[in-house]
MIMARLUM-307640 format. One line per 4 residues: number of its first residue (from 0); their letters; for each residue x, z, y of N, C-alpha, C. Coordinates in steps of 0.05 Angstrom, whole numbers, plus 5000, padded with zeros to 4 digits. Last residue first. Example, Ala and Ser with C-alpha at 12.3 -4.5 7.8 and 13.67 -1.06 7.14 Angstrom:
% residues 2
1	sa	5257 5142 4955 5273 5143 4979 5258 5157 5001 | 5264 5156 4886 5246 5156 4910 5264 5156 4934
% end
This chain:
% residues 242
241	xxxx	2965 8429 0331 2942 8428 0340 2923 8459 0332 | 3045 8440 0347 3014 8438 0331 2981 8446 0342 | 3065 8394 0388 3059 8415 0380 3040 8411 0359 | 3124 8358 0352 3101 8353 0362 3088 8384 0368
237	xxxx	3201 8332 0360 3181 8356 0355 3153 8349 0363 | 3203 8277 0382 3208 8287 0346 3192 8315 0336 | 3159 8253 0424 3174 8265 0411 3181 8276 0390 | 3143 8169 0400 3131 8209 0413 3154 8227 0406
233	xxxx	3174 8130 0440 3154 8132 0414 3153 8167 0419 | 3180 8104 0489 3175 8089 0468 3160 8095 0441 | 3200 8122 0533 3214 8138 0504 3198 8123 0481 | 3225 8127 0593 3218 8103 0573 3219 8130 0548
229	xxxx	3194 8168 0663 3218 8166 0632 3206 8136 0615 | 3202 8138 0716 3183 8152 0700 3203 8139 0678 | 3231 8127 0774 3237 8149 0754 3219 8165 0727 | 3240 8064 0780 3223 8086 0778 3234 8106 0771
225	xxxx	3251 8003 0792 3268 8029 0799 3257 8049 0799 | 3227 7961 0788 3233 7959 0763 3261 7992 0766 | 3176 7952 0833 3217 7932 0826 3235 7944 0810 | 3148 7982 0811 3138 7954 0820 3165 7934 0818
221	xxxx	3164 8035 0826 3162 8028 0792 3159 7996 0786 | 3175 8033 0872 3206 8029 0857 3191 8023 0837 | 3120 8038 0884 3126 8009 0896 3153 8002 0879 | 3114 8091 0869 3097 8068 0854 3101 8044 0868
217	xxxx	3141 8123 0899 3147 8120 0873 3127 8090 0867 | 3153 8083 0963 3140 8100 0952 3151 8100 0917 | 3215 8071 1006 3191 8069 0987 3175 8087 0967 | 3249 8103 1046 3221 8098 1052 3194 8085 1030
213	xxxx	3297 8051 1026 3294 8068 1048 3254 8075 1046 | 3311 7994 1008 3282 8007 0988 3282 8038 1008 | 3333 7972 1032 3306 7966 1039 3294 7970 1022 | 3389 7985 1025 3374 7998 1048 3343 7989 1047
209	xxxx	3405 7952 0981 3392 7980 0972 3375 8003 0992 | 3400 7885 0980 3408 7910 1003 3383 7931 0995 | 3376 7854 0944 3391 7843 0965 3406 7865 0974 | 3332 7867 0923 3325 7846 0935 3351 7829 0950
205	xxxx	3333 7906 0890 3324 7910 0919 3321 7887 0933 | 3351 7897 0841 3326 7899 0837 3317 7900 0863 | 3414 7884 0860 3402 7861 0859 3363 7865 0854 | 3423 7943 0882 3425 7926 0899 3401 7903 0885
201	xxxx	3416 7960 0823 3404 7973 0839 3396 7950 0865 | 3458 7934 0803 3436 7926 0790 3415 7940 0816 | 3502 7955 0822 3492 7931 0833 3468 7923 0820 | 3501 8009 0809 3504 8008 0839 3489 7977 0842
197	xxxx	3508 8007 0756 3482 8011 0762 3482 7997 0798 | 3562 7992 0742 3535 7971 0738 3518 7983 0751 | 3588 8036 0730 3587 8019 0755 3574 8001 0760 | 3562 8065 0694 3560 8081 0714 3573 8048 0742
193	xxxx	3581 8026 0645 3544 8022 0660 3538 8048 0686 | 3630 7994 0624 3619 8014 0640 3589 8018 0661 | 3627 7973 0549 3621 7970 0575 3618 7996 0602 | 3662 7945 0496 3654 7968 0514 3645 7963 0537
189	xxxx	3631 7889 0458 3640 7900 0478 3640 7931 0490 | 3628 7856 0404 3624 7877 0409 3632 7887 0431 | 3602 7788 0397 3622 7791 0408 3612 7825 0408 | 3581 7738 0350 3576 7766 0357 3598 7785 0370
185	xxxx	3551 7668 0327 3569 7692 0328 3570 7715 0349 | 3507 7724 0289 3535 7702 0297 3519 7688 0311 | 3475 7773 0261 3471 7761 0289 3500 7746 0289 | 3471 7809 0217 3456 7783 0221 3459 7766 0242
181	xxxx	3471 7864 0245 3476 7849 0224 3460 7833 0228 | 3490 7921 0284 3486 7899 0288 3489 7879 0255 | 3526 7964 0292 3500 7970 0273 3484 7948 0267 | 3550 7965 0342 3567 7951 0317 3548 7960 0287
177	xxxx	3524 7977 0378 3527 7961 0379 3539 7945 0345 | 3507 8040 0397 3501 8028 0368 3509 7989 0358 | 3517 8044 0438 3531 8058 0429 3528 8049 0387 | 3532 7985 0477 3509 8005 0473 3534 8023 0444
173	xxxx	3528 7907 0471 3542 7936 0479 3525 7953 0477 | 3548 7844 0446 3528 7866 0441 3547 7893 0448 | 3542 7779 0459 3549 7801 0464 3544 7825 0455 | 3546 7715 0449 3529 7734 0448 3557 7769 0446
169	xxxx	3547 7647 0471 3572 7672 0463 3555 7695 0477 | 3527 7585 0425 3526 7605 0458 3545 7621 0454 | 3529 7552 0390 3535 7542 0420 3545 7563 0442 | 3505 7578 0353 3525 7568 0341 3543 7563 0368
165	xxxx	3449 7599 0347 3467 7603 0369 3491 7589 0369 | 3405 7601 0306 3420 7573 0308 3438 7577 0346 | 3361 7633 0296 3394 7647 0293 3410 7622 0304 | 3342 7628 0359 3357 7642 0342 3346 7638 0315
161	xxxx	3305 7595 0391 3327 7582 0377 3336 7597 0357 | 3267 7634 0412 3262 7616 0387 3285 7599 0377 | 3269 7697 0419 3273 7669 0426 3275 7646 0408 | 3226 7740 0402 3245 7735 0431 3252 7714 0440
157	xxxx	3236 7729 0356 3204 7730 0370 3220 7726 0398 | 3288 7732 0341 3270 7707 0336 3243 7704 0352 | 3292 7785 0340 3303 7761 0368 3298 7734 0356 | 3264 7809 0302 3257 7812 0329 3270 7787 0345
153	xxxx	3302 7800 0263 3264 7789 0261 3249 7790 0294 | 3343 7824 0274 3350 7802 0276 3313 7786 0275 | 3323 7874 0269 3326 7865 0296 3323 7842 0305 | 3314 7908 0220 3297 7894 0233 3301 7875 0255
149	xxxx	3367 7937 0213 3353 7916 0205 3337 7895 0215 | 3362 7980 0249 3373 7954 0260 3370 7932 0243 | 3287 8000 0256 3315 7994 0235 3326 7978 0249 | 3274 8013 0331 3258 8003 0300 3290 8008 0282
145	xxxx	3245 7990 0395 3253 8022 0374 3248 8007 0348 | 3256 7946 0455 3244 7957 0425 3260 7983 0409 | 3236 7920 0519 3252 7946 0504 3233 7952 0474 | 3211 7856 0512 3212 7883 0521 3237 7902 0504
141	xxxx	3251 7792 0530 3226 7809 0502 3238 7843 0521 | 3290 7781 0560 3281 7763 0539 3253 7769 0527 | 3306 7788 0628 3299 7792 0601 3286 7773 0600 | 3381 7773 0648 3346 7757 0644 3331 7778 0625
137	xxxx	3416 7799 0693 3408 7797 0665 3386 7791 0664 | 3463 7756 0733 3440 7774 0735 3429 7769 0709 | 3496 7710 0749 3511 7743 0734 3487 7755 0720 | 3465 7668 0763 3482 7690 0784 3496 7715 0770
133	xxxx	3441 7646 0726 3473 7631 0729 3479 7647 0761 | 3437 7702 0677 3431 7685 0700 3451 7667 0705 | 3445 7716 0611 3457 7716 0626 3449 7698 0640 | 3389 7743 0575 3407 7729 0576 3420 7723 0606
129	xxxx	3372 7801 0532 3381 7785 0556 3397 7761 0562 | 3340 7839 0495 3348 7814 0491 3355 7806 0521 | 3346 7905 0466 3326 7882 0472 3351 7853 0478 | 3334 7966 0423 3354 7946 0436 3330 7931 0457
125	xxxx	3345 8028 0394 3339 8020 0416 3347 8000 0430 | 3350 8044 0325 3367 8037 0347 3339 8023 0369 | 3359 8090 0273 3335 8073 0287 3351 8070 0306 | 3355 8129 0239 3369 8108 0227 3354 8085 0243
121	xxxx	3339 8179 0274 3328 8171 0250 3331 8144 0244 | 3368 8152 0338 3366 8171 0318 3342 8162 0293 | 3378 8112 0368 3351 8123 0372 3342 8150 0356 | 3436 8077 0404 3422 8103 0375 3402 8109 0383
117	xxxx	3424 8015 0429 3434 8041 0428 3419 8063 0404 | 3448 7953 0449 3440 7970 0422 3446 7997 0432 | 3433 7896 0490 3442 7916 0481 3438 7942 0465 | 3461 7838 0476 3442 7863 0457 3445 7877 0464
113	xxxx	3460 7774 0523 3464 7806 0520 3446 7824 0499 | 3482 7710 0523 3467 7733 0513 3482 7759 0507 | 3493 7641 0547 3499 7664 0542 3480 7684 0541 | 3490 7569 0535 3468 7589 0534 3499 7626 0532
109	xxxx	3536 7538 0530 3509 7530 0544 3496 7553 0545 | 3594 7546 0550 3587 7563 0540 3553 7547 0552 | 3629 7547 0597 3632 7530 0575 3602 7530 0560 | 3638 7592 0627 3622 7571 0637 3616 7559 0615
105	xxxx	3646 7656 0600 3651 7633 0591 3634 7610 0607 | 3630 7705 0606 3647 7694 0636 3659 7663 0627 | 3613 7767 0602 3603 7734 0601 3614 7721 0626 | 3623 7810 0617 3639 7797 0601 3634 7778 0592
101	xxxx	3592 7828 0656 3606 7819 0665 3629 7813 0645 | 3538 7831 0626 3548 7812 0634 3564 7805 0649 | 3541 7898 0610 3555 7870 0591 3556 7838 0601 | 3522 7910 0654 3542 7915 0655 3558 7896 0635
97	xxxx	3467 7894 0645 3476 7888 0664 3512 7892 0673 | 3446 7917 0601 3454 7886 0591 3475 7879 0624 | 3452 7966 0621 3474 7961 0597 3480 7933 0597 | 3410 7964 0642 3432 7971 0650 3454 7965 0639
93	xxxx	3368 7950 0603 3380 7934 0619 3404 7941 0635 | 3364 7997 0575 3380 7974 0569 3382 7949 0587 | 3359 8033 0617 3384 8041 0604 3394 8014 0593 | 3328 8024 0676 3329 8021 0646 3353 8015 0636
89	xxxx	3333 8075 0729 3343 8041 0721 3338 8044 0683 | 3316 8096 0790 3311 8100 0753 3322 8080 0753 | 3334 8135 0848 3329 8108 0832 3333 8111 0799 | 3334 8170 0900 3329 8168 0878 3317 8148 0859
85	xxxx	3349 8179 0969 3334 8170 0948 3348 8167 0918 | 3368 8246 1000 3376 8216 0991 3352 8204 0973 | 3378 8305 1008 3354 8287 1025 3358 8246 1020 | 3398 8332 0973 3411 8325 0983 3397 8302 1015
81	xxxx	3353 8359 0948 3371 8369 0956 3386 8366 0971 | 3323 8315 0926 3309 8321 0943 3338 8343 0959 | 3364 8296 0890 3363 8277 0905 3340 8293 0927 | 3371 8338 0856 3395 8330 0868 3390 8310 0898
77	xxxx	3317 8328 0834 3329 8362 0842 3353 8351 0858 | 3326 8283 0808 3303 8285 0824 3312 8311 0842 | 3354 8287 0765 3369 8269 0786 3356 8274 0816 | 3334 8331 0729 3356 8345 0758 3363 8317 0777
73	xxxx	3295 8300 0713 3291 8319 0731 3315 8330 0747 | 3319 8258 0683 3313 8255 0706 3300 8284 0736 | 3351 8292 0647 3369 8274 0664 3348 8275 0693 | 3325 8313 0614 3338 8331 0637 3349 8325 0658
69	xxxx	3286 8281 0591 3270 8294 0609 3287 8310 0628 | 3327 8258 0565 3316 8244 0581 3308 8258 0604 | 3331 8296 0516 3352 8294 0544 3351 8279 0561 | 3273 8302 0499 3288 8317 0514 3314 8320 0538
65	xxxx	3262 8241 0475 3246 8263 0501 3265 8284 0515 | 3310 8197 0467 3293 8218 0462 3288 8233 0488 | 3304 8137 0509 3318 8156 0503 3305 8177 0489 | 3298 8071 0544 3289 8091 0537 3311 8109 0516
61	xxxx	3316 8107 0610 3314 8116 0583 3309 8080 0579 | 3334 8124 0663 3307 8128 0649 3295 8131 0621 | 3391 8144 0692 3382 8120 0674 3353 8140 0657 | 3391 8155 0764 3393 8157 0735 3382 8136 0709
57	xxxx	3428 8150 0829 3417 8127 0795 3414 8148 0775 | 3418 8171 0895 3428 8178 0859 3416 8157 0841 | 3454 8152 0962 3435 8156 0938 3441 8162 0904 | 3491 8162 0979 3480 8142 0994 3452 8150 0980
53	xxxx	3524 8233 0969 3512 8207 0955 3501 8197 0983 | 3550 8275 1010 3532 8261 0994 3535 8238 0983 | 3618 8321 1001 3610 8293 1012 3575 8293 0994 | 3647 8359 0998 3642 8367 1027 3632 8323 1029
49	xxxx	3657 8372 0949 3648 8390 0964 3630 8379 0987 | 3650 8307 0908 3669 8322 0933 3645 8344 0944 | 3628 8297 0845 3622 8299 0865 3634 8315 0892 | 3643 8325 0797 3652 8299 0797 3644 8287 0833
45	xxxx	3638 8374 0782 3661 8363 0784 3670 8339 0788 | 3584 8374 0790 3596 8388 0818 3622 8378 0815 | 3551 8350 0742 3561 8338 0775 3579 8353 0797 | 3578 8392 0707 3589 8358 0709 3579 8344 0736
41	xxxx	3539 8429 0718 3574 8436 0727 3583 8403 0726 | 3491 8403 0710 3498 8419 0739 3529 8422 0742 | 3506 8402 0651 3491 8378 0676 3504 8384 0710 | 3499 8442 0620 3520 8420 0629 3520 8406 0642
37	xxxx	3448 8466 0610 3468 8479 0625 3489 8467 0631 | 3422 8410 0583 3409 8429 0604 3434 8451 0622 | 3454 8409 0546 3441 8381 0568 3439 8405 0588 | 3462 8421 0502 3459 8444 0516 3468 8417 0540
33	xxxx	3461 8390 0453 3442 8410 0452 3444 8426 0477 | 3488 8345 0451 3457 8342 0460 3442 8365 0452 | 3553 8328 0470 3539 8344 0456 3502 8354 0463 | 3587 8299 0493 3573 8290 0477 3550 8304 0463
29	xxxx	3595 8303 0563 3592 8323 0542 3578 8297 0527 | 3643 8285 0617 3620 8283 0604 3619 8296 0579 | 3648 8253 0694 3648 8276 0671 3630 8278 0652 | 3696 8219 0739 3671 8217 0716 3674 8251 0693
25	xxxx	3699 8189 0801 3705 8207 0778 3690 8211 0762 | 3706 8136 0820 3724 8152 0836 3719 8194 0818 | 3707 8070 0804 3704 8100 0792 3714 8122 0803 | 3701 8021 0847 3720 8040 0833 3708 8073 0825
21	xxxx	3693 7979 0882 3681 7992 0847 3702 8005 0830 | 3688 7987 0932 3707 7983 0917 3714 7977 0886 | 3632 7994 0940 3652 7973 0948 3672 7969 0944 | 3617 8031 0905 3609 8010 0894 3629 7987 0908
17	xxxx	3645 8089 0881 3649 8074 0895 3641 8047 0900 | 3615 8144 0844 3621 8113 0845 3626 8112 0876 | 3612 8191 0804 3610 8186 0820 3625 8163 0836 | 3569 8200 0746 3601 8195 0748 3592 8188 0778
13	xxxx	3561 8243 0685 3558 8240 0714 3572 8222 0721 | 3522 8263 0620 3543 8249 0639 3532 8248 0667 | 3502 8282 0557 3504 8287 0582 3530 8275 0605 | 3471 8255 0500 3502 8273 0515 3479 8282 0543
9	xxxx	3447 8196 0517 3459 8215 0499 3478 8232 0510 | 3417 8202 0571 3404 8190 0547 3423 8194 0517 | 3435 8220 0614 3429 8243 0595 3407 8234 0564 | 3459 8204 0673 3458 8189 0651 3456 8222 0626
5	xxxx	3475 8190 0739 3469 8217 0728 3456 8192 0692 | 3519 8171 0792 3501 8166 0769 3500 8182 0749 | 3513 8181 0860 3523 8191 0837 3505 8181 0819 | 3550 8133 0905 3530 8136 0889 3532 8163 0868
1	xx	3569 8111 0964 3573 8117 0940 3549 8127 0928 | 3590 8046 1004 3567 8058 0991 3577 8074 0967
% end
């Protein structure tokens, strides 16, 4: 099974996967969030063989500002009618939490947890709360939140009630804003790769086998948590005027 994963929640990225092997078979990417729109198309052609499709495309949904959200999913959609494949949304933070649990790997360990944190811009981060299944698989805890990373630690108290008294568990935090993190022990910072995560997160929201989402409607993927309707949580920065 390969996949291309299309990701425009910051920057712009592609990467085209191998899931049975999980091997990265190529990746391309721009940090730069003003020109999403004309980078997109050349980063998948370089990362995608001439003369091969996708099984299908992942993009990540967000949540994300409006704009490079809005580029991601439209060309995943343009690629995926193009190519005659389906098209899968995945939430960025859960994606994330799903990729950070494969650095939970402590049995020992009573309770394990995923943050994952990302920039929201205006001194604001995008997190939530997961905890690690006893199949790998990320639990949520509390919904996708926007706020000060300040704030956060007030948040995973609502989330879960033991916190802060983790003292037991081994907490994780990945995303681009991870190390924006205060208050939280103890506090492991991880890199994570979320272009290979998606393949199985995909698999595990299907039930099992990515073939039996073949034929589903948008509003049955939004039902198993694979939609392509954007997250953005809060309104865009620009508004028109009235």
């Amino acid at each position: 099974m390969r996949y291309l994963f299309i990701d425009t929640a910051h920057g712009a990225g592609a990467a085209w996967i191998d899931s049975e092997s999980e091997e990265n078979l190529g990746v391309a990417e721009t940090a730069d969030t003003r020109s999403q729109v004309e980078d997109l198309a050349g980063l998948v052609a370089k990362v995608v063989p001439e003369s091969e499709t996708p099984d299908f495309v992942v993009v990540s949904r967000g949540p994300a500002p409006f704009t490079g959200l809005r580029v991601g999913l439209v060309s995943a959609r343009t690629f995926g009618f193009a190519w005659g494949v389906p098209v899968f949304g995945l939430d960025e933070l859960e994606l994330l939490a799903a990729a950070g649990n494969n650095k939970l790997l402590s049995a020992e360990r009573e309770q394990e947890w995923v943050i994952p944190c990302v920039d929201a811009r205006r001194h604001e981060v995008y997190a939530a709360l997961f905890r690690r299944g006893s199949n790998g698989e990320p639990l949520r805890q509390g919904p996708d939140w926007v706020g000060a990373s300040a704030e956060l630690p007030r948040m995973l108290t609502q989330w879960d009630a033991t916190f802060p008294n983790w003292s037991d568990s081994r907490v994780v935090a990945v995303g681009n804003a991870a190390n924006q993190l205060e208050g939280v022990s103890p506090l492991e910072v991880a890199l994570v790769d979320q272009a290979k995560a998606a393949g199985g997160l995909v698999v595990t929201l299907s039930g099992g086998e990515w073939t039996n989402l073949r034929g589903k409607t948008q509003t049955e993927l939004v039902v198993l948590g694979l939609g392509t309707e954007p997250e953005y949580l809060r309104r865009p920065d620009i508004q028109e005027k009235k």
